[in-house]
C-alpha positions in Angstrom: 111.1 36.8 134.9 114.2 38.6 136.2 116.7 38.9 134.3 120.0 40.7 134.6 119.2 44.3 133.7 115.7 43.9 135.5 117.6 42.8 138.5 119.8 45.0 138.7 117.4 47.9 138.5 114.8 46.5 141.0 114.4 48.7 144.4 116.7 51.1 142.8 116.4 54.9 142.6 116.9 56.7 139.8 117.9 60.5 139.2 117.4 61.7 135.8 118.3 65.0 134.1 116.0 66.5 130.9 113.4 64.1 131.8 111.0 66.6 130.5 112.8 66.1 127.2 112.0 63.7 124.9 114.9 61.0 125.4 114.4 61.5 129.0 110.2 60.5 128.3 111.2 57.7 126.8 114.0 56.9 129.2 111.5 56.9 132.0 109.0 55.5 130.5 111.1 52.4 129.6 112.5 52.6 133.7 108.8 52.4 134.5 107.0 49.9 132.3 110.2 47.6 132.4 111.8 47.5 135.4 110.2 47.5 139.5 112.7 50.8 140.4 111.5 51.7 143.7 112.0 55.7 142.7 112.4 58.1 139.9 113.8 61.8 140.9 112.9 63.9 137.9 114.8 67.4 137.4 112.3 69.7 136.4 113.3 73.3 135.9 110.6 76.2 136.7 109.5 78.3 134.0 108.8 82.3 133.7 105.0 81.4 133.8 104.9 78.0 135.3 105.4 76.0 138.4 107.5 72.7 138.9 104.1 71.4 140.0 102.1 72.9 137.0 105.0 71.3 133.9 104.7 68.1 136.0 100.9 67.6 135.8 100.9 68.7 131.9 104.2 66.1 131.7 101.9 63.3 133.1 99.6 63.9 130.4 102.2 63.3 128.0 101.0 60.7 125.1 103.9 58.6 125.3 103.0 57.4 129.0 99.3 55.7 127.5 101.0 52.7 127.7 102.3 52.8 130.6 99.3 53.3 132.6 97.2 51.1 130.8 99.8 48.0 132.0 100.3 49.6 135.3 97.9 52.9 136.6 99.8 53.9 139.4 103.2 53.6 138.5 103.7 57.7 137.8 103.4 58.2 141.4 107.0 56.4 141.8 108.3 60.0 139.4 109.2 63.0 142.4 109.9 66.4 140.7 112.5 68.0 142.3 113.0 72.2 141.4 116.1 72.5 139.7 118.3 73.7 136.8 121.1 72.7 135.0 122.3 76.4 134.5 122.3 77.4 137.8 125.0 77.4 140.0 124.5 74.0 142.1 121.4 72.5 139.1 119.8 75.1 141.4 118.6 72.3 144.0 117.9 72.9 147.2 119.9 72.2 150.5 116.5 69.7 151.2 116.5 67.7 148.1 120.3 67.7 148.0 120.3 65.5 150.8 117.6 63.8 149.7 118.9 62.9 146.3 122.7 62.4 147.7 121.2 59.7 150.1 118.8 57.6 148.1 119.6 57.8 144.8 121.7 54.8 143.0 122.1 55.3 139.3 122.2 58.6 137.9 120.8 59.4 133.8 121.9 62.9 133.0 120.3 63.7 130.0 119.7 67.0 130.0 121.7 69.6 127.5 120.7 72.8 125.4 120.7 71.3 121.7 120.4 74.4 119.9 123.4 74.8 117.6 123.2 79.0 117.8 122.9 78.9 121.6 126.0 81.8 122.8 128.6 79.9 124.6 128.8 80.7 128.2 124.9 79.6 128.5 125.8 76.1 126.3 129.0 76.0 128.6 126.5 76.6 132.0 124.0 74.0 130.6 126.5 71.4 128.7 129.9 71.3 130.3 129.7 72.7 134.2 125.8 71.2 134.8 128.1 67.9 134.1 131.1 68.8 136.4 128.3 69.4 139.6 126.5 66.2 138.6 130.1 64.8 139.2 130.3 66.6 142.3 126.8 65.6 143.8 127.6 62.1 142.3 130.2 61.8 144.9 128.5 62.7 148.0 125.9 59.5 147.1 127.5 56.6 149.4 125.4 54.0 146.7 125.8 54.9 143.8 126.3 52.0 141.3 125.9 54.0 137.7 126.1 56.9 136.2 124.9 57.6 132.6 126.2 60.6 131.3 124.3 61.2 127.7 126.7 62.7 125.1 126.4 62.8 121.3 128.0 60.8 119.0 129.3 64.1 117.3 130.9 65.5 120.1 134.2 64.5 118.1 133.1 65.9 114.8 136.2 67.3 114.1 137.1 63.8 113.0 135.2 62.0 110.3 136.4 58.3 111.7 135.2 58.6 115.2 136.7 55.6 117.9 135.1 55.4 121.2 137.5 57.1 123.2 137.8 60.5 124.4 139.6 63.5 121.9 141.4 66.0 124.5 143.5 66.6 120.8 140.4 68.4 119.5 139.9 70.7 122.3 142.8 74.0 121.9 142.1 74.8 125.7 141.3 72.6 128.4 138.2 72.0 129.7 138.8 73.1 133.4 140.2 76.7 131.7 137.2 76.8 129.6 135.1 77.0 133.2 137.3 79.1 134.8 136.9 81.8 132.3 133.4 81.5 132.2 133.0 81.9 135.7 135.5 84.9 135.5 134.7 86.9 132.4 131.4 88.6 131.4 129.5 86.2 129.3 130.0 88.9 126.6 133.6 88.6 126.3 133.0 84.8 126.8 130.9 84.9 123.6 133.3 87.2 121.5 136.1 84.3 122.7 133.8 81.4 121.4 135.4 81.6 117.4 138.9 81.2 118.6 137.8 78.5 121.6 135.8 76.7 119.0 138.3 75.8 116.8 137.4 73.3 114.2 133.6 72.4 115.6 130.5 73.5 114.0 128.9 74.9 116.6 128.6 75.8 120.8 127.0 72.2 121.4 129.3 69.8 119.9 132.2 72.4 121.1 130.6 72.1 125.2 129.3 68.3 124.8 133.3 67.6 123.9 134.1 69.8 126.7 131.8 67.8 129.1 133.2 64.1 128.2 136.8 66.0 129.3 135.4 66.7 132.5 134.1 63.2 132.8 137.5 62.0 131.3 139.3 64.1 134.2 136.6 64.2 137.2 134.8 61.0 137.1 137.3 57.9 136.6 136.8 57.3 140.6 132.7 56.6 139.9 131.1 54.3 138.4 130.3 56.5 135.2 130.2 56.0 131.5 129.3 58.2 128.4 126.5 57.0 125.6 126.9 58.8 122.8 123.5 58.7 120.3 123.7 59.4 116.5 120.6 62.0 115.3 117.5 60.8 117.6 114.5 60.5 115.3 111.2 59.0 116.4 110.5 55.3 118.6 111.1 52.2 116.5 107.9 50.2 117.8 108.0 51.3 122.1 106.1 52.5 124.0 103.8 53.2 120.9 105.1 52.8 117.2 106.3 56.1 115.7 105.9 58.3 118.9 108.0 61.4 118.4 107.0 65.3 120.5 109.6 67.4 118.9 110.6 69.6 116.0 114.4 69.1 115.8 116.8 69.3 113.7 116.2 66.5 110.8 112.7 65.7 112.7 111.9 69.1 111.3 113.2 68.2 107.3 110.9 65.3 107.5 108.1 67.0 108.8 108.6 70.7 106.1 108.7 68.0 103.4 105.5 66.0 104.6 103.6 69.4 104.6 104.8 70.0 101.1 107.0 73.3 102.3 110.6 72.1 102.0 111.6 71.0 98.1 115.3 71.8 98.1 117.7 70.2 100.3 121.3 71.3 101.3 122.2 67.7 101.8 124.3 64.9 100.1 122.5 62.8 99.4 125.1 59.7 98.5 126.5 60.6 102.7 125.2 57.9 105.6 122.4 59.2 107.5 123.3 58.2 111.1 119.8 57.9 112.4 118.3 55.9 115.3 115.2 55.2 117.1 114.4 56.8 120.3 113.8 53.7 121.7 116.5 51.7 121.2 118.6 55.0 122.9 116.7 54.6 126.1 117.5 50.8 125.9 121.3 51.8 125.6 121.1 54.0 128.2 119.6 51.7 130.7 121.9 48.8 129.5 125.3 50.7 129.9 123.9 51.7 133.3 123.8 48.0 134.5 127.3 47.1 132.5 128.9 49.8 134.1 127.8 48.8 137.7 128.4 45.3 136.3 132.2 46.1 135.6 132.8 48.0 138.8 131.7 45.6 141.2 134.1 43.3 139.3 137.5 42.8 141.3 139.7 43.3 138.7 137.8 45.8 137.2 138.2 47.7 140.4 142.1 47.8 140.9 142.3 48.5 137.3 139.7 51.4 137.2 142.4 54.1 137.7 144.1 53.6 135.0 141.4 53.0 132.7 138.9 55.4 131.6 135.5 55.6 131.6 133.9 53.4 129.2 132.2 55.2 125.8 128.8 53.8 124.0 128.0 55.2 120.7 124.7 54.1 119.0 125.3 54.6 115.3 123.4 53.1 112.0 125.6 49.8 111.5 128.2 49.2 108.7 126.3 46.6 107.2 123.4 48.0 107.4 123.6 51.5 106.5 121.7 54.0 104.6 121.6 57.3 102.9 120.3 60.7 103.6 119.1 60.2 100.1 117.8 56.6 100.5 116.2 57.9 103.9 114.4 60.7 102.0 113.0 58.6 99.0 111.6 56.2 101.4 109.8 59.3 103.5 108.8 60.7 100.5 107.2 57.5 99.3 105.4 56.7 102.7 104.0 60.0 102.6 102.6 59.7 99.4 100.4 56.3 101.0 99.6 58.4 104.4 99.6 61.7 103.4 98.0 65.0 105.7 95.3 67.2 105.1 97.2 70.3 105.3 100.0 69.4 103.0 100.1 72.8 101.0 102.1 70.9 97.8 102.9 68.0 96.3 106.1 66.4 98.4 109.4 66.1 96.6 112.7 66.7 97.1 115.9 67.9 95.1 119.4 68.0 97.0 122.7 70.1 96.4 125.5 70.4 98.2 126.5 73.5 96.7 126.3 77.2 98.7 125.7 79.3 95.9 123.6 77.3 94.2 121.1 76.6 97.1 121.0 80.3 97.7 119.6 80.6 94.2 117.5 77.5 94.3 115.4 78.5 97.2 114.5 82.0 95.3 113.0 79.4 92.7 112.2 76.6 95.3 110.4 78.1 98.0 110.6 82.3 98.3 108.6 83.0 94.7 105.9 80.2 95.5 106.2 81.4 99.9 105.3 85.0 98.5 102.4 83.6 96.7 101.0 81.7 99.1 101.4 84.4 101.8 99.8 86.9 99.2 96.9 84.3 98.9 96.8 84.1 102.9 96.3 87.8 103.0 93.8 88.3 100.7 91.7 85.6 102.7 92.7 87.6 105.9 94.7 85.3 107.1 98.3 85.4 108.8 101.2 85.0 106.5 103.2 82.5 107.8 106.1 81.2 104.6 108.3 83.7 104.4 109.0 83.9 107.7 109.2 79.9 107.7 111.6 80.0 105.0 114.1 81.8 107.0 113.9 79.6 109.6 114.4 76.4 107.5 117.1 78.2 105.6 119.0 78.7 108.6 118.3 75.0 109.9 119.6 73.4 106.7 122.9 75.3 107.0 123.7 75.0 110.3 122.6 70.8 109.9 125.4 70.5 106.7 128.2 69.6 108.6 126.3 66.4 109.6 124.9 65.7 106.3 127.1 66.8 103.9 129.6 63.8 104.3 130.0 60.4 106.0 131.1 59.7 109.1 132.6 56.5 110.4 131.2 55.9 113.9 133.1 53.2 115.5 130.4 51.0 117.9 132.8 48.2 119.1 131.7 48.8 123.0 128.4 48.9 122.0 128.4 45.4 120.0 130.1 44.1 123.5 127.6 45.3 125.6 124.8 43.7 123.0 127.0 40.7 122.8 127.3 39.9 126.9 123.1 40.6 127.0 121.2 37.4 127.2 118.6 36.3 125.2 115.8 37.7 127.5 117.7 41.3 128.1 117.7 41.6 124.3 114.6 41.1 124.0 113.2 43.6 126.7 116.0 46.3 125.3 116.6 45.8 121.8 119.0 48.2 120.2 120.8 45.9 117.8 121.1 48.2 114.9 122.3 45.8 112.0 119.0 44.3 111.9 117.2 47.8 111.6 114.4 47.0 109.0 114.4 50.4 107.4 111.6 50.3 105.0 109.4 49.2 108.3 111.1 52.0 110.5 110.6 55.0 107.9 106.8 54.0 107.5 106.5 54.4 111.2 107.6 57.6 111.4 105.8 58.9 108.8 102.9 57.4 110.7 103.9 58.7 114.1 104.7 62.2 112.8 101.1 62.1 111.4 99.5 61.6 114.6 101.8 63.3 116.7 103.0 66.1 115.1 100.5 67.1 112.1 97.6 66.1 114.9 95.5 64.1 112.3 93.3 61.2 113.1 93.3 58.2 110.9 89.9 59.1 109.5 91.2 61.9 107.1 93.3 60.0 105.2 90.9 59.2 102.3 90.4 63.1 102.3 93.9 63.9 102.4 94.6 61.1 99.5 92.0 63.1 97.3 93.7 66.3 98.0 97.3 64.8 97.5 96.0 63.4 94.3 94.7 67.1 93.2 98.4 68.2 94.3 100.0 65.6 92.1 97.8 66.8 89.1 98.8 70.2 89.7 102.5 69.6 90.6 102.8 67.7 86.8 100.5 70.5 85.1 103.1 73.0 86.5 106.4 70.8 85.4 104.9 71.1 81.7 103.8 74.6 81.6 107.5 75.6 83.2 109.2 73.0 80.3 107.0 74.5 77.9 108.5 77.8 79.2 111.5 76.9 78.7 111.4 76.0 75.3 109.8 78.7 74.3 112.8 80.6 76.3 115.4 78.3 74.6 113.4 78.5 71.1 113.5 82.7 71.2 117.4 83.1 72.2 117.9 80.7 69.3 115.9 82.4 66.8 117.4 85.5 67.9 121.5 84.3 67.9 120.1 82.6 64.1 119.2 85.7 63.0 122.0 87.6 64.2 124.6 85.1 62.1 122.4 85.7 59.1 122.7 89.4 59.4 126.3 89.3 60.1 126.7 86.7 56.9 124.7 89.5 54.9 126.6 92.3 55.9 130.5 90.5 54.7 129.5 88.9 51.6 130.7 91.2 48.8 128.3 93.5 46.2 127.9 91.6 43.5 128.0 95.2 41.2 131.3 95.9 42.1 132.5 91.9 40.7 131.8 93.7 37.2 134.6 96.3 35.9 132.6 99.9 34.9 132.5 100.6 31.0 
């Protein structure tokens, strides 16, 4: 059966940035188990102490690809790594696989980006913003080229709660070509120290350079065939290639996971704010999709004498309207599939409290985590073990501050290009690339990740999980036996300050009431 995605992506070549990452797994995975592409060119940058060659055999050996080669063996010989980096001047490629790339590559998936929130400017800019402009570049030395994909994130506008898909130059207070040209010029010290006042109103270096690469593609790219998909927060794959499947420790991946161990209680969330989560899977099926509907569109002839004036089309793959759901909805429902498939080396019974107050989370996690981290460290030494909370704690800490501006309120995420592109799909694409997001069965999703991260992450075979019941069980006993002794506490806390303040008042009544000798004159 060919239908029209499939079609279009048969005998094609495919480049694809961060394909080492885990979008850009799942991305190829989908190319490869889906579609008959004739090649996929995966950028693969060399490490300190490792080869192209060497993270390309261990990337074979990935999990996520046991599908794949169970339906089709041989199909990761169609993946060539090419030696390259997105923050090096010219993605570091050589003058070899620049020509090869330039002349046999069709649809370009750049999906690579630095997503740490602390990373210092002019290494996000390198990676985020100017790896984008040379894509642009190399994009337009490729005589076939009938997509491009750039890979954005839906809050690359966050400066705005209601969010359109269109492109912000408003939110940026220096252009994006400026921004380049003093990084190129300036010492990435001074680039750093400028960051505050280039910032502006975003959170952080990777919203700030992600906004600043959709300006480049905004003013550099309306003459390609290009569009931008912009994901909510990636959690783990709905039901492909295998139900659950997640390889990373990110952001609210890791929240899910502290609390499934039993390490993170308090959480600096609201928890009556939309959590804009999505499967992994259905973001490789938009990826692919708006690859075919923007090749679609630009072979069009009036598309064509109209794509000057119009820019690049935007994608954003939010939870739906009608079918949203809470950061504290979402945890409930991880909490209570964790209770049924619970880990061996949970160290507490899982719950969770939420504030949205600074001061007051600063205080709860003394009482939260630091006091019981100190005695489970103490208890680690003793047995002569490492210590490992404390320093955890500091970590998490940080993480749950610098994730608040995306939790701590709700943000409108307009997705009417998105519906459009579900909407022209047939029957069959929708079924091979489902992404359709107001039909998300939440209940069924949340148990799969619980289920993935236990098998993925926590590295637990189904065959512990009676064991790891019993221990829960002992936790829960424990976890209820410590509620009563600290509300016994309590009362006996409240109970003494009352007796004392009660016996205060009585003294203070016994000390104004008159002597009753001096009522009687003296005879």
């Amino acid at each position: 059966m060919q239908t029209d995605i499939l079609q279009f992506y048969r005998d094609k070549s495919v480049f694809v940035t961060g394909g080492t990452g885990f979008l850009g797994k799942v991305i190829i995975e989908k190319l490869l188990r889906s579609t008959d592409v004739r090649r996929v060119y995966l950028l693969v940058r060399p490490k300190k102490n490792d080869t192209v060659e060497g993270r390309f055999q261990a990337w074979k050996d990935e999990p996520v690809f046991e599908t794949l080669l169970k339906a089709k063996p041989e199909a990761l010989n169609l993946v060539t790594p090419i030696s390259g980096d997105c923050s090096e001047p010219g993605l570091g490629l050589s003058d070899g696989d620049r020509r090869m790339v330039t002349a046999d590559v069709q649809v370009i998936i750049h999906s690579a980006a630095s997503i740490r929130f602390v990373e210092p400017l002019h290494r996000a800019l390198n990676i985020n913003t100017r790896a984008t402009r040379l894509l642009i570049q190399l994009a337009k030395e490729m005589k076939g080229l009938k997509a491009f994909v750039h890979i954005s994130t839906a809050f690359s506008n966050c400066p705005s709660q209601h969010i359109e898909e269109r492109f912000y130059p408003e939110h940026l207070s220096c252009p994006a070509a400026k921004v380049l040209e003093f990084n190129e010029t300036l010492s990435p010290d001074l680039m750093d120290k400028m960051a505050p006042a280039l910032m502006g109103k975003f959170p952080n270096t990777y919203t700030y350079t992600k906004a600043l690469a959709e300006q480049v593609i905004q003013m550099e790219g309306q003459d390609l065939p290009i569009c931008v998909f912009r994901p909510a927060i990636i959690l783990a794959n709905f039901k492909e290639p295998m139900s659950g499947w997640i390889d990373n420790l990110h952001g609210i991946v890791a929240l899910i996971y502290g609390n499934a161990h039993g390490i993170l209680r308090l959480l600096y969330v609201n928890p009556k704010a939309d959590a804009l989560v999505v499967p992994g899977d259905y973001c490789a099926n938009v990826a692919l999709a708006s690859g075919w509907q923007v090749a679609k569109n630009s072979e069009s002839p009036s598309s064509s004498q109209l794509a000057v004036q119009k820019p690049p089309p935007i994608y954003t793959l939010a939870t739906a309207k009608s079918n949203s759901i809470t950061f504290g909805e979402a945890v409930k429902l991880g909490i209570a599939h964790n209770h049924k498939i619970p880990v061996t080396k949970t160290i507490w019974y899982p719950f969770a409290h939420f504030t949205t107050c600074p001061w007051l989370f600063k205080l709860g996690c003394i009482f939260y985590h630091l006091i019981p981290g100190f005695f489970f460290d103490l208890l680690l030494r003793i047995q002569g073990k490492k210590p490992i909370l404390m320093r955890s704690y500091q970590k998490i800490h940080e993480a749950l501050l610098l994730l608040f501006p995306f939790n701590g309120k709700t943000y409108e995420m307009d997705m009417k290009n998105t519906n459009q592109l579900w909407d022209s799909m047939s029957p069959e694409d929708r079924s091979i690339f489902p992404f359709d997001m107001a039909t998300l069965n939440w209940e069924e999703y949340y148990s799969r990740i619980l289920s993935g991260m236990r098998v993925f992450l926590f590295k637990e075979s189904w065959d512990t999980l009676e064991e790891a019941k019993k221990r829960l069980f002992r936790f829960y006993v424990l976890h209820r036996f410590l509620q009563l002794v600290l509300c016994l506490a309590l009362g006996k806390i409240v109970w003494i300050l009352y007796s004392l303040i009660a016996n205060n008042n009585i003294r203070s009544i016994e000390v104004t009431l008159p002597s009753p000798v001096a009522d009687f004159p003296s005879i």
